[in-house]
Backbone as CSV, one residue per row, in Angstrom:
resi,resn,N_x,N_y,N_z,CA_x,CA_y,CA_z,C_x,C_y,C_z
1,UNK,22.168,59.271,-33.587,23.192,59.090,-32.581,24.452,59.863,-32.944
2,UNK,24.804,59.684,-34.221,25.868,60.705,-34.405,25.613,62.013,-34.669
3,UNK,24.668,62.397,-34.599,24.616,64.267,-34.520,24.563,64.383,-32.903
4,UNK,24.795,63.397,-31.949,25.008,64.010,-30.669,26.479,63.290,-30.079
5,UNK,26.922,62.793,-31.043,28.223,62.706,-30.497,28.670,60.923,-30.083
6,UNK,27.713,59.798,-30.299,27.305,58.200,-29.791,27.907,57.756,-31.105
7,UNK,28.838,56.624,-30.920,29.512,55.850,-31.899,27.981,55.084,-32.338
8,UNK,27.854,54.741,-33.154,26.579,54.015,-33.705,26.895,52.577,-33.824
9,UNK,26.460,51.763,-32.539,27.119,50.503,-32.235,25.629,49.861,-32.782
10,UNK,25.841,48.121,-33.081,24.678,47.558,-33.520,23.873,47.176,-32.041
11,UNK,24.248,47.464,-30.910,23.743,46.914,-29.628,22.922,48.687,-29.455
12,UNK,23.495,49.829,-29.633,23.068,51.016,-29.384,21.510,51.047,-30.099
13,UNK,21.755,50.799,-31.629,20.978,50.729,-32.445,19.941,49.966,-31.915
14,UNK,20.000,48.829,-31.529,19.276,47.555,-31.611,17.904,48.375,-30.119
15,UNK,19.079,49.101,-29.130,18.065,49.422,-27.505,17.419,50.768,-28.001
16,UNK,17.349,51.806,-28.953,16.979,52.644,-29.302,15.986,52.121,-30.334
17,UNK,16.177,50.825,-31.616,15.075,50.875,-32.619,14.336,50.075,-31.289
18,UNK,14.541,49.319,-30.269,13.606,48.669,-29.788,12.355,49.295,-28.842
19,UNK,13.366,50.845,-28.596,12.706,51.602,-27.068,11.744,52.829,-28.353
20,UNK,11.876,52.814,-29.604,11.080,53.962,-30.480,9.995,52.475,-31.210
21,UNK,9.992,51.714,-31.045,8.844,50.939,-31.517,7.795,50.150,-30.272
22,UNK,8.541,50.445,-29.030,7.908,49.903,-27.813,6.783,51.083,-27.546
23,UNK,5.471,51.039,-26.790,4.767,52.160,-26.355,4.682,51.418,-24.936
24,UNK,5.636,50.904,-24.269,5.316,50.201,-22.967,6.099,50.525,-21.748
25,UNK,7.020,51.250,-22.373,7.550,52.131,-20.916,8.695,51.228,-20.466
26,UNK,9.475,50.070,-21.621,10.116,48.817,-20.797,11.479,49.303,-19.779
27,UNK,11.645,48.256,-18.666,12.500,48.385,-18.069,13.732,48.198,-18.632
28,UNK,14.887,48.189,-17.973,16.372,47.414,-18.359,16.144,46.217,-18.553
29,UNK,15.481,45.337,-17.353,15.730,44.257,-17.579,14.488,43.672,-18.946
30,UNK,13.342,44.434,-19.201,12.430,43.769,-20.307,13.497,44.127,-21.200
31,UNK,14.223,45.024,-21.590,14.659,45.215,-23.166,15.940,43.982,-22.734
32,UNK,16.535,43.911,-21.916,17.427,42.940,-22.016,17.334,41.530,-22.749
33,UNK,15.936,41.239,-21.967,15.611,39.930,-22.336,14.979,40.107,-23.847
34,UNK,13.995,40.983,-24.214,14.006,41.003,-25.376,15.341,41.106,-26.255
35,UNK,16.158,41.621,-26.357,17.277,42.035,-27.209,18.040,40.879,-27.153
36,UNK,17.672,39.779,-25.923,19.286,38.902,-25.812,18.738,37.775,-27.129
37,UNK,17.263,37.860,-27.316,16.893,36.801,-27.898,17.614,36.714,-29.631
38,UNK,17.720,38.561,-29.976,18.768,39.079,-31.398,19.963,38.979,-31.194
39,UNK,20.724,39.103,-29.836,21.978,39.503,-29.828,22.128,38.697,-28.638
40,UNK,22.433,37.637,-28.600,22.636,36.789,-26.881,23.882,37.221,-26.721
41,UNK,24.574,38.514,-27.383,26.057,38.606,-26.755,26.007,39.892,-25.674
42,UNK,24.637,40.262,-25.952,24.756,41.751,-25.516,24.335,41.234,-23.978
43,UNK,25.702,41.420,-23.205,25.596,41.760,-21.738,24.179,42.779,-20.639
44,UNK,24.228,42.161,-19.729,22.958,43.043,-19.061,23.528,44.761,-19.113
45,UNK,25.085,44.448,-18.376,25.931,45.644,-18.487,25.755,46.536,-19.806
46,UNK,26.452,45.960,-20.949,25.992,46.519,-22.241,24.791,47.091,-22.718
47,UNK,23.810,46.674,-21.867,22.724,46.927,-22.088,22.269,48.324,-20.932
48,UNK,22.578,48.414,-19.795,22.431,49.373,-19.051,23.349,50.564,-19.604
49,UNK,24.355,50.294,-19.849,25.315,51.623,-20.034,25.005,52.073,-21.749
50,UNK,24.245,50.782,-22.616,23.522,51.831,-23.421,22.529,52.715,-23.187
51,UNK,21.389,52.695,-22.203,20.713,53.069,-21.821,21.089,54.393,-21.133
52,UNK,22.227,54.013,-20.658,22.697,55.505,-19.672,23.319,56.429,-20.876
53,UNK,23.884,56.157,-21.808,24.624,57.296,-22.851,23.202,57.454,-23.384
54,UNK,22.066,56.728,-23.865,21.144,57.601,-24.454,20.402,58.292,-24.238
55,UNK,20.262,57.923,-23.022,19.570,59.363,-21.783,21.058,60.160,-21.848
56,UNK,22.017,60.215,-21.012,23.094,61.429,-21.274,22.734,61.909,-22.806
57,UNK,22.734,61.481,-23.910,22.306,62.306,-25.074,21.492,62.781,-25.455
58,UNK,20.248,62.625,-23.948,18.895,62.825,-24.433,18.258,62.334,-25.444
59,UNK,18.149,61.275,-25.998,17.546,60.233,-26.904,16.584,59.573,-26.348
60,UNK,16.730,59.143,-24.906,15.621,58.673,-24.254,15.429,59.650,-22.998
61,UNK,14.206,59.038,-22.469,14.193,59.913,-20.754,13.815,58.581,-19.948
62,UNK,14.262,59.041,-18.664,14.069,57.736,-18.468,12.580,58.577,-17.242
63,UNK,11.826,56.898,-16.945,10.424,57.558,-16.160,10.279,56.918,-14.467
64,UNK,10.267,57.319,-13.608,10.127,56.451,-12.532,8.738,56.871,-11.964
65,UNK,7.853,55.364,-11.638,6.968,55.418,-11.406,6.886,55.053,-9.389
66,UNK,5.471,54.439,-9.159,5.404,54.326,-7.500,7.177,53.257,-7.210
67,UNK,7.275,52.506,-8.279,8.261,51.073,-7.927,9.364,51.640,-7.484
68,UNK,9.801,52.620,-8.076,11.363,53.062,-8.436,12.134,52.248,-9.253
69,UNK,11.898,51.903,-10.261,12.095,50.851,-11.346,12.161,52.007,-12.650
70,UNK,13.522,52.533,-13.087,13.622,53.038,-14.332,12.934,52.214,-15.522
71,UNK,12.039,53.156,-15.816,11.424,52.554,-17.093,11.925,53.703,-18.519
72,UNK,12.089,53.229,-19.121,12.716,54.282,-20.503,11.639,54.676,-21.868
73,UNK,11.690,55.606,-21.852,11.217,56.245,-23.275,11.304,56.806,-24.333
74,UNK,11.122,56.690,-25.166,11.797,57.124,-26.323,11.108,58.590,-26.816
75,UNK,10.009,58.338,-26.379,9.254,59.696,-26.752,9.660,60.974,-26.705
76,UNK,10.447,61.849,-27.320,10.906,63.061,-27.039,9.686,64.144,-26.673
77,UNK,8.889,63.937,-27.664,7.697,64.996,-27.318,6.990,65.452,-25.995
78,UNK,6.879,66.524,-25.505,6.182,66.882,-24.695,4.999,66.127,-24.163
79,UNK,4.736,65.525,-23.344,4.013,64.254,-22.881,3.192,64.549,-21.522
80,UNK,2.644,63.485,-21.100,2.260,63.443,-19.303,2.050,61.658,-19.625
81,UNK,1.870,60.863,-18.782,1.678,59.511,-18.309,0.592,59.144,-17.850
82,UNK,-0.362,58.495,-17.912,-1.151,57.700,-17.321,-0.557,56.088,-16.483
83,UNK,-1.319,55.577,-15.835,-0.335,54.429,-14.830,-2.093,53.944,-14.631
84,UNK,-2.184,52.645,-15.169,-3.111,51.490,-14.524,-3.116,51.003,-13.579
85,UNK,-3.930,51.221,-12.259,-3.724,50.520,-11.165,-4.237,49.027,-10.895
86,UNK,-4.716,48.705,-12.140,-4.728,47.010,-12.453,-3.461,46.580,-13.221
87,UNK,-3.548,46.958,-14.312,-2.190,45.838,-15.243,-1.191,46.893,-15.103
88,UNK,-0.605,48.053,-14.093,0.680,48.522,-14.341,1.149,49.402,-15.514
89,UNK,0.012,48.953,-16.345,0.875,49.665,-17.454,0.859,51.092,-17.927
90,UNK,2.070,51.887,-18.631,2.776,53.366,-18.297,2.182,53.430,-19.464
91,UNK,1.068,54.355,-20.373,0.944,55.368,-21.353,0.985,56.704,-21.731
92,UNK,1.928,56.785,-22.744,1.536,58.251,-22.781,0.139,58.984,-23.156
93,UNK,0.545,60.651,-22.436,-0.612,61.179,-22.667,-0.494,62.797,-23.421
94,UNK,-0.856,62.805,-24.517,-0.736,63.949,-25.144,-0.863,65.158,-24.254
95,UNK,0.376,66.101,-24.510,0.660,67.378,-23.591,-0.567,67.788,-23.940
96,UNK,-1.257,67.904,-25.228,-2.250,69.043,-25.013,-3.606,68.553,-24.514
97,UNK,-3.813,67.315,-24.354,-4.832,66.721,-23.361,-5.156,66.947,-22.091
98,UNK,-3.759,68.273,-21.423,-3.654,68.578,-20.416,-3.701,69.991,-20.344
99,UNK,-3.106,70.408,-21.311,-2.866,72.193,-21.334,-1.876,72.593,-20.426
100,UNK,-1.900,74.241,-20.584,-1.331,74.586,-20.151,-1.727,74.642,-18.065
101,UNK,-1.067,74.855,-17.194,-1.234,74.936,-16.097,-1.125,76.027,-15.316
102,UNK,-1.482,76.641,-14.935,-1.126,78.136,-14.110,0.444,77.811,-13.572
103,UNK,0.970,78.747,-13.251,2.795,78.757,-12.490,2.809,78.103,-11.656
104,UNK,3.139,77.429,-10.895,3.003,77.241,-9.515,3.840,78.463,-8.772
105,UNK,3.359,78.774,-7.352,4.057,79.313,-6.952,4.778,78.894,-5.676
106,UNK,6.568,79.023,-5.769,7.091,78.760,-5.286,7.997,79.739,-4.539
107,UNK,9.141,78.701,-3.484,9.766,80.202,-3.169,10.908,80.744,-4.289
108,UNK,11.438,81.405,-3.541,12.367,82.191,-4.246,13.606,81.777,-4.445
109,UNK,13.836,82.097,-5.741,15.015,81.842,-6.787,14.796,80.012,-7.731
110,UNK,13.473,80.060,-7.587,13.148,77.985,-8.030,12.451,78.769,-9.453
111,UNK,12.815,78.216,-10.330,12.558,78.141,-11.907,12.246,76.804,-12.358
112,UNK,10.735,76.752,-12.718,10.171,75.308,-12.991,10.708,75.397,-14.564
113,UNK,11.521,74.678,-15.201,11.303,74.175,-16.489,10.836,73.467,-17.584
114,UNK,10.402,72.171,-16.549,9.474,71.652,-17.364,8.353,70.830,-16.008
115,UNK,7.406,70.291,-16.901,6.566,69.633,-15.421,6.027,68.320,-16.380
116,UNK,5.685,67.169,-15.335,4.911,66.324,-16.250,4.106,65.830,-15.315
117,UNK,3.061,65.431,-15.310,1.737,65.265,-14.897,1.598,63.593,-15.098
118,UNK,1.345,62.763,-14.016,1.077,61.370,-13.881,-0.351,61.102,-12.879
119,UNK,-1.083,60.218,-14.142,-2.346,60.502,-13.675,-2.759,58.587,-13.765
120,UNK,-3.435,58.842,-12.450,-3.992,56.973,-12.214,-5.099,56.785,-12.316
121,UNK,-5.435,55.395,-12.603,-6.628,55.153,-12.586,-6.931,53.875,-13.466
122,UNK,-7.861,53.689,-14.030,-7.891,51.818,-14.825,-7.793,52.325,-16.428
123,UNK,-6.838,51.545,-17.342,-7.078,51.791,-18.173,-8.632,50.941,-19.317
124,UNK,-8.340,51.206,-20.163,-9.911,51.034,-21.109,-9.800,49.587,-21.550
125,UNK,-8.419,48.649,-21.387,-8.260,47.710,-21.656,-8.943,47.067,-20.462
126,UNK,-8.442,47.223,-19.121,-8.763,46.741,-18.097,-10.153,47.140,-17.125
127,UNK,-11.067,47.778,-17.675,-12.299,48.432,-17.642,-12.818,47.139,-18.520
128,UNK,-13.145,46.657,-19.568,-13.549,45.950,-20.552,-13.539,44.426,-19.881
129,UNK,-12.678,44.474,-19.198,-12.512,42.891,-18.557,-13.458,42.434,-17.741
């Protein structure tokens, strides 16, 4: 946090060690409720506007799926998503599980920089059931 410029608060700390040990894609309000149970001081507020400086610092990204429900990630790495259309739930999916993609072609003067690929279907947990 401080090589990008974020005072290193114990509430900052607390939504970042919680969003780099989560693989679940949590919302505002899941890390809230998780976190209030360590810190019952930390406001919902406190808790959103950490979320917003660590995306502004790029520390997290945040992901929106069909809901429109910011879900956050910590994952910096080059990624794509999978989405369960039984239990909901957001995994990542290794960039190179996907490769590279031909350009798309678009009109003129549009420069794709990055792309990410969200792919549905049941996961292996919910297949088993």
């Amino acid at each position: 946090m401080r090589e990008v410029g974020l005072k290193l608060t114990p509430q900052r700390f607390a939504v970042l060690d919680f969003l780099v040990r989560s693989r679940e894609h949590p919302t505002a309000d899941k890390i809230s409720a998780a976190l209030n149970r360590r810190f019952p001081r930390a406001s919902r507020a406190t808790i959103y506007n950490t979320l917003n400086a660590l995306r502004d610092a790029g520390l997290v990204h945040e992901v929106y799926m069909d809901d429109a429900v910011a879900r956050f990630d910590a994952n910096l790495d080059r990624h794509h998503h999978f989405v369960c259309r039984v239990c909901d739930r957001l995994e990542d999916v290794p960039y190179e599980a996907v490769g590279e993609l031909p350009a798309p072609r678009l009109g003129a003067g549009h420069k794709v920089e990055n792309y990410e690929i969200v792919m549905r279907g049941v996961c292996a947990a919910c297949q088993r059931r």
